[in-house]
VEXDREN-2710 file (C-alpha; in Angstrom, 1 decimal):
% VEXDREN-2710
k/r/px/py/pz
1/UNK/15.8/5.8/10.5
2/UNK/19.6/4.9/11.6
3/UNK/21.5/8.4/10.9
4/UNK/24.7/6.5/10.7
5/UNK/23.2/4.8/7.2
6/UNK/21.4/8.0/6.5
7/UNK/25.0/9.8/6.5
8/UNK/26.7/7.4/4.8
9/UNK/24.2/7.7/2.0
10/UNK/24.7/11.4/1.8
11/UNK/28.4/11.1/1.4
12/UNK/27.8/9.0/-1.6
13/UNK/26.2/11.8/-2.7
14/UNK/22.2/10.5/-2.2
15/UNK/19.5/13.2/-1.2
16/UNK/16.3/12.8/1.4
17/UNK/13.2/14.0/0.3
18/UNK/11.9/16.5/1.5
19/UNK/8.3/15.2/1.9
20/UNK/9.3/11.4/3.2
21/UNK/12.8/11.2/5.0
22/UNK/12.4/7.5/4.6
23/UNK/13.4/8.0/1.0
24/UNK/16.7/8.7/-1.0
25/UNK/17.6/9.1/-4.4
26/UNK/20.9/10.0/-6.7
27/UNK/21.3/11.2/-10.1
28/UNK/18.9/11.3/-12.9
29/UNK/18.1/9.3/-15.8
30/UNK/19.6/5.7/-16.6
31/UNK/21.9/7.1/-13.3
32/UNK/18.9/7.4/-11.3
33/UNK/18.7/4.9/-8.2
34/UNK/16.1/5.8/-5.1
35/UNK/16.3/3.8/-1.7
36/UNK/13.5/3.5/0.4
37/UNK/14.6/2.7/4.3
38/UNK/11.7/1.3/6.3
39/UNK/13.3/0.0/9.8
40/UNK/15.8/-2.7/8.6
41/UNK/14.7/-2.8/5.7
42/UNK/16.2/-1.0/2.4
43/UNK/14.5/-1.3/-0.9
44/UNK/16.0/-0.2/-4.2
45/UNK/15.0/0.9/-7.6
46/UNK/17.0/1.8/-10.6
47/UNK/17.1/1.3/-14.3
48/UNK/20.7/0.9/-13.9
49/UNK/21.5/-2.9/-13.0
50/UNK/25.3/-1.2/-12.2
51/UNK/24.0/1.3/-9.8
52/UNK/22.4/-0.9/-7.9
53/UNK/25.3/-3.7/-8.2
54/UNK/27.4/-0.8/-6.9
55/UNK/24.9/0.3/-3.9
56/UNK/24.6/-3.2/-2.7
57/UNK/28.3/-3.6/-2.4
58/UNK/28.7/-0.5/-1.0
59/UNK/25.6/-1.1/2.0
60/UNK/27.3/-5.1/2.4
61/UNK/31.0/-3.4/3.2
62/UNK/29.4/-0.5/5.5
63/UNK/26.5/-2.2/7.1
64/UNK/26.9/-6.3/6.5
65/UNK/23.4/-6.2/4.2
66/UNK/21.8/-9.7/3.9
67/UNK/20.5/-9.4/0.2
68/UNK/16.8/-10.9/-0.2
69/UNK/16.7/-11.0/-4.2
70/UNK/13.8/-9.3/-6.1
71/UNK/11.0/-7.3/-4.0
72/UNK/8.0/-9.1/-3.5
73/UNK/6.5/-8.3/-0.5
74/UNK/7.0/-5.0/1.7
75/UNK/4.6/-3.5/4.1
76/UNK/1.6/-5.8/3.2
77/UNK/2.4/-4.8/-0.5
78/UNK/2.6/-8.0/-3.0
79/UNK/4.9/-7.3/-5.8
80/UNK/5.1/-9.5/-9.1
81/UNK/7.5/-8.7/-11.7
82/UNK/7.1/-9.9/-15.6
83/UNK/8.4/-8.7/-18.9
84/UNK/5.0/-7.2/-19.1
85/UNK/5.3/-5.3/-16.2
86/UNK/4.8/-4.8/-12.8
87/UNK/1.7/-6.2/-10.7
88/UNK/1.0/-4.6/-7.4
89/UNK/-1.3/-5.7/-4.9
90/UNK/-2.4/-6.6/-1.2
91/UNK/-3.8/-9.7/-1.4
92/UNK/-2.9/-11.6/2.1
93/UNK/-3.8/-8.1/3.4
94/UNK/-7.2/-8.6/2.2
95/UNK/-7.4/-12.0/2.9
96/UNK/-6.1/-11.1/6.7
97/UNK/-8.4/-8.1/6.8
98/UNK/-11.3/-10.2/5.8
99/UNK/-10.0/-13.3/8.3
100/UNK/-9.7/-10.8/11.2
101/UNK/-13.5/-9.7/11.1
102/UNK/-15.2/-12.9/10.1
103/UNK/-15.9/-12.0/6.2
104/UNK/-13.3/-14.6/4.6
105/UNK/-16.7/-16.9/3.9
106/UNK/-19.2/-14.5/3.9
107/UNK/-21.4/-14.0/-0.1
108/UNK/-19.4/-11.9/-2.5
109/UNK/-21.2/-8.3/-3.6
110/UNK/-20.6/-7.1/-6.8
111/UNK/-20.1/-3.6/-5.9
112/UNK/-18.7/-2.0/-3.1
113/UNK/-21.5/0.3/-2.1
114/UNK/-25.1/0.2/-3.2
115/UNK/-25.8/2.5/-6.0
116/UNK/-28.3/5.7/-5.3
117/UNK/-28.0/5.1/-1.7
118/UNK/-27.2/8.3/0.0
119/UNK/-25.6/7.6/3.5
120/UNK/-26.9/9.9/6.3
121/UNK/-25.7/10.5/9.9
122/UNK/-29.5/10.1/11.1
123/UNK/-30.8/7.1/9.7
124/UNK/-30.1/4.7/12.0
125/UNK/-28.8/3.6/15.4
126/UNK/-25.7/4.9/17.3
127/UNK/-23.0/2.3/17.4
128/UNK/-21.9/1.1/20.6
129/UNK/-18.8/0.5/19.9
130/UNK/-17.4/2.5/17.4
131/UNK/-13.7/1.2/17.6
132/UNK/-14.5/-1.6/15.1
133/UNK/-15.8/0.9/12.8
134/UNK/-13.1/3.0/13.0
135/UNK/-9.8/0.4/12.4
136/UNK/-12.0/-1.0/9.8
137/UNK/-12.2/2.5/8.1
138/UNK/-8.1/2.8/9.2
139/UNK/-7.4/-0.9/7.7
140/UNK/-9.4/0.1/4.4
141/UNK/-8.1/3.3/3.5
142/UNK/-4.2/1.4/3.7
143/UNK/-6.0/-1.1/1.1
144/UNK/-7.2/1.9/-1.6
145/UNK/-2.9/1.9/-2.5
146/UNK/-3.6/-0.5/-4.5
147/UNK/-7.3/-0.6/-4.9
148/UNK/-8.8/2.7/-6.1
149/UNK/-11.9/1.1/-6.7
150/UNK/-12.9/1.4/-3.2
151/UNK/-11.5/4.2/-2.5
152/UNK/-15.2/6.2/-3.2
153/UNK/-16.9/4.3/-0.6
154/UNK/-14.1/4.7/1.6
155/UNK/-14.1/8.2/1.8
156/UNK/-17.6/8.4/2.1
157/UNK/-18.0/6.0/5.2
158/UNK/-15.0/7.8/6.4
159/UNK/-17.3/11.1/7.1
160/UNK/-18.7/9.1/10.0
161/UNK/-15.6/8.6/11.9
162/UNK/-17.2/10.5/14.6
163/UNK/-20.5/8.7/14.9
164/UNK/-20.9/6.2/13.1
165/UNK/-24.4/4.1/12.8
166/UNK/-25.3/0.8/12.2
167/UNK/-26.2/1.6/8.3
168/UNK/-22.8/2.9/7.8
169/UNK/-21.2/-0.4/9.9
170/UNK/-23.4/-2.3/7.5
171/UNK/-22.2/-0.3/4.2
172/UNK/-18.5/-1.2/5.6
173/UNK/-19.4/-4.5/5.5
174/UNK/-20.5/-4.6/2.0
175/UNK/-17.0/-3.1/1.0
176/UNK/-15.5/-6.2/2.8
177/UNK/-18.0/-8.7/0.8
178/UNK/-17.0/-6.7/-2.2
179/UNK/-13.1/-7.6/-1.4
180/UNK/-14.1/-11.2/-0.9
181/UNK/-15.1/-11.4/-4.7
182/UNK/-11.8/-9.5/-5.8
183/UNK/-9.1/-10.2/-3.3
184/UNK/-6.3/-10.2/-5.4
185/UNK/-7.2/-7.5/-7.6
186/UNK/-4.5/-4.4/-7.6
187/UNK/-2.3/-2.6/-10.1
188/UNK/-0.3/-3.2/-12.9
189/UNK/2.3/-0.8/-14.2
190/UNK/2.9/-1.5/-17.7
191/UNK/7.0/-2.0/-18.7
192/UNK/6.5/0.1/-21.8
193/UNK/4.2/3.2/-22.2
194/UNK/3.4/5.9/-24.0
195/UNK/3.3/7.9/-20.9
196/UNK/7.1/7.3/-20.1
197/UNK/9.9/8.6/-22.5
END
């Protein structure tokens, strides 16, 4: 991250996290405004239309900012924004995903893994190559932000990272034909709930 922005940010009084130095925030409430910095990239969230009116102006003076409207799409995240709420999903990722190993045609499955079926390291046949398996595993644990769904049969297949076989290759594959059925599906945050006061 550029320490000259980073710095400037501080002296308008903003604080890095602790856990993720990629992210800022200031003040608390209706006041609250956090910044997330991802290479050139700066995306902001406030309740506060003023607060972020006043941190746009502020970035355009220091930094000559190029504002690109409303967030829709950041780090293969699709965002959609409604007076219902917000929808959050990673549907060219999927798409891509399923593109990039030949799966974008292949039969939907209904779940993502086959019920009862216990997956074993000895039950089959050593990959050969077990590079696909594991970027596969990599690419899909990216997609459980926004699909928790998977994210069972993602952690189990994720056991076998160190040798995978050609059952667990095959149960990867059944994730994928899953996503083929449901590539759009993600989440939706609500714009009122009884969680939030």
């Amino acid at each position: 991250m550029d320490e000259r922005l980073t710095s400037a940010l501080t002296h308008q009084g903003f604080k890095q996290a602790t856990s993720d130095n990629s992210l800022l925030t200031k003040g608390q409430g209706d006041d609250f405004i956090a910044l997330i910095i991802y290479v050139d990239d700066v995306v902001l969230a406030s309740p506060s239309a003023y607060a972020i009116t006043e941190i746009k102006i502020f970035l355009h003076d220091s930094f000559k900012i190029k504002d690109l409207g409303s967030l829709k799409f950041f780090l293969g995240f699709e965002v959609a924004r409604s007076l219902k709420g917000i929808n959050l999903c990673q549907r060219k990722y999927t798409l891509d995903l399923l593109k990039d190993y030949g799966f974008l045609h292949s039969k939907p499955a209904s779940t993502s893994i086959v019920p009862n079926k216990k997956l074993s390291k000895h039950d089959g046949n050593p990959l050969d190559d077990i590079t696909t398996y594991r970027k596969l595993i990599g690419k899909l644990i990216y997609l459980t932000n926004t699909r928790p769904n998977i994210a069972f049969a993602v952690q189990q297949l994720s056991q076998f990272l160190a040798a995978p076989i050609d059952l667990h290759l095959i149960a990867v594959h059944r994730i994928l034909r899953y996503l083929k059925g449901t590539p759009d599906q993600g989440l939706f945050f609500p714009a009122t709930s009884l969680l939030v006061k």
